[in-house]
C-alpha positions in Angstrom: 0.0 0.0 0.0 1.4 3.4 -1.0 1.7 6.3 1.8 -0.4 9.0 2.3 1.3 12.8 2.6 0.3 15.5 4.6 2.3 18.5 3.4 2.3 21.6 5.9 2.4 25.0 5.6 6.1 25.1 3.8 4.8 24.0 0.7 2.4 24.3 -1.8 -1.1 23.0 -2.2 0.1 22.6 -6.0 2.2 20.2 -4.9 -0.5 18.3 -3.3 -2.6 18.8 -7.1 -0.1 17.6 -8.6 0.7 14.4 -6.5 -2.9 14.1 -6.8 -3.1 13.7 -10.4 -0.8 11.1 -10.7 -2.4 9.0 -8.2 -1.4 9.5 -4.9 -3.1 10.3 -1.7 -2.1 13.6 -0.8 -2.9 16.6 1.1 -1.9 20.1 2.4 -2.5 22.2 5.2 -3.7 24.8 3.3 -6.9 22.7 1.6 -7.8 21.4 4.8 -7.7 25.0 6.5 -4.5 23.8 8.7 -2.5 27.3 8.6 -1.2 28.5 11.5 -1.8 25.5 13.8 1.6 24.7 16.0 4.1 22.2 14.7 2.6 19.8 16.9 -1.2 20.4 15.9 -0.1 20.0 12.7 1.8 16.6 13.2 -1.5 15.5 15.6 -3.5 16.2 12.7 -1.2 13.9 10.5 -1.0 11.1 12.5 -4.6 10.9 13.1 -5.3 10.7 9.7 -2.1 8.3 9.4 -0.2 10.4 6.4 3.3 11.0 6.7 3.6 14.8 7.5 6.1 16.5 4.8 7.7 19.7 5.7 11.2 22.0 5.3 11.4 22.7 9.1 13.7 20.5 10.1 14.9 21.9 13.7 11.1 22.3 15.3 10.3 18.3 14.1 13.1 16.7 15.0 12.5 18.2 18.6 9.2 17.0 18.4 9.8 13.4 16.7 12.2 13.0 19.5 9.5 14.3 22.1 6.8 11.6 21.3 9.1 8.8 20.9 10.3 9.6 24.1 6.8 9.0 25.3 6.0 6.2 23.4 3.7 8.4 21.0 3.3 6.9 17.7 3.8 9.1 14.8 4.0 8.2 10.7 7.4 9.2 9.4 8.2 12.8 9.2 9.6 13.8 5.7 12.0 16.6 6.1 13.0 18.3 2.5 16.2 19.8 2.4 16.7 23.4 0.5 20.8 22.5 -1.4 18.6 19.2 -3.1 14.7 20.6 -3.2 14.5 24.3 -2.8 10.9 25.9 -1.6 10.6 27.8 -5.1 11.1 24.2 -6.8 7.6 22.5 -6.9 9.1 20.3 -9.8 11.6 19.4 -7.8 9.3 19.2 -4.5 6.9 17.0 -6.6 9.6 14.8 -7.6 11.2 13.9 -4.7 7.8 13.2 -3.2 6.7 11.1 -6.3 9.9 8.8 -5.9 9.0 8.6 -1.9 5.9 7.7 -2.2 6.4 5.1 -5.3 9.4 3.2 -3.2 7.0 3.6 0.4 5.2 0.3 -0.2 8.8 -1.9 0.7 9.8 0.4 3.1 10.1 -1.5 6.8 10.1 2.3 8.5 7.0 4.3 7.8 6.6 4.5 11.8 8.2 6.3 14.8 11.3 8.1 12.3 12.5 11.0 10.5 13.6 10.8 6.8 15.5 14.1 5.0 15.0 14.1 1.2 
């Protein structure tokens, strides 16, 4: 089964259209009227709907992936994007990277509980 994508407020609902229109299961913070929740509403939200949350902001999640592991709070993986391989003015690039994620996500053993930079 492929992975769902919950992209937050760093990118683009176009990338969410996009990913959409070539099959996958993805959406932003911005279509479902997410903006300006905390880093932590925003991965609740995620994991309650069990999509991987996809974001730029590397610092504030990997405090808070390390937070709820701590506790023994399950999360889906956190997909961190990295601005020297995917800049935030790329969506081609954004799209890409995503597409390629989520077409190798149905092998991958750790979709749970971890952090993965693209």
């Amino acid at each position: 089964m492929t992975a769902k994508l919950y992209l937050d407020e760093d990118l683009s609902q176009r990338v969410a259209q996009a990913l959409r229109e070539r099959g996958f299961d993805v959406v932003s913070s911005h279509e479902v009227g997410n903006d300006g929740l905390t880093d932590e509403e925003q991965l609740i939200y995620a994991s309650g709907q069990g999509r991987h949350l996809v974001t730029y902001n590397a610092r504030d999640y990997l405090c808070l992936a390390d937070l709820w592991y701590r506790k023994g709070q399950r999360f889906p993986k956190i997909l961190i994007l990295h601005e020297d391989h995917c800049p935030r003015h790329d969506l081609g690039a954004q799209i890409r990277i995503l597409e390629e994620f989520l077409r190798r996500s149905p092998e991958d053993p750790n979709l749970w509980d971890c952090v993965e930079f693209l």
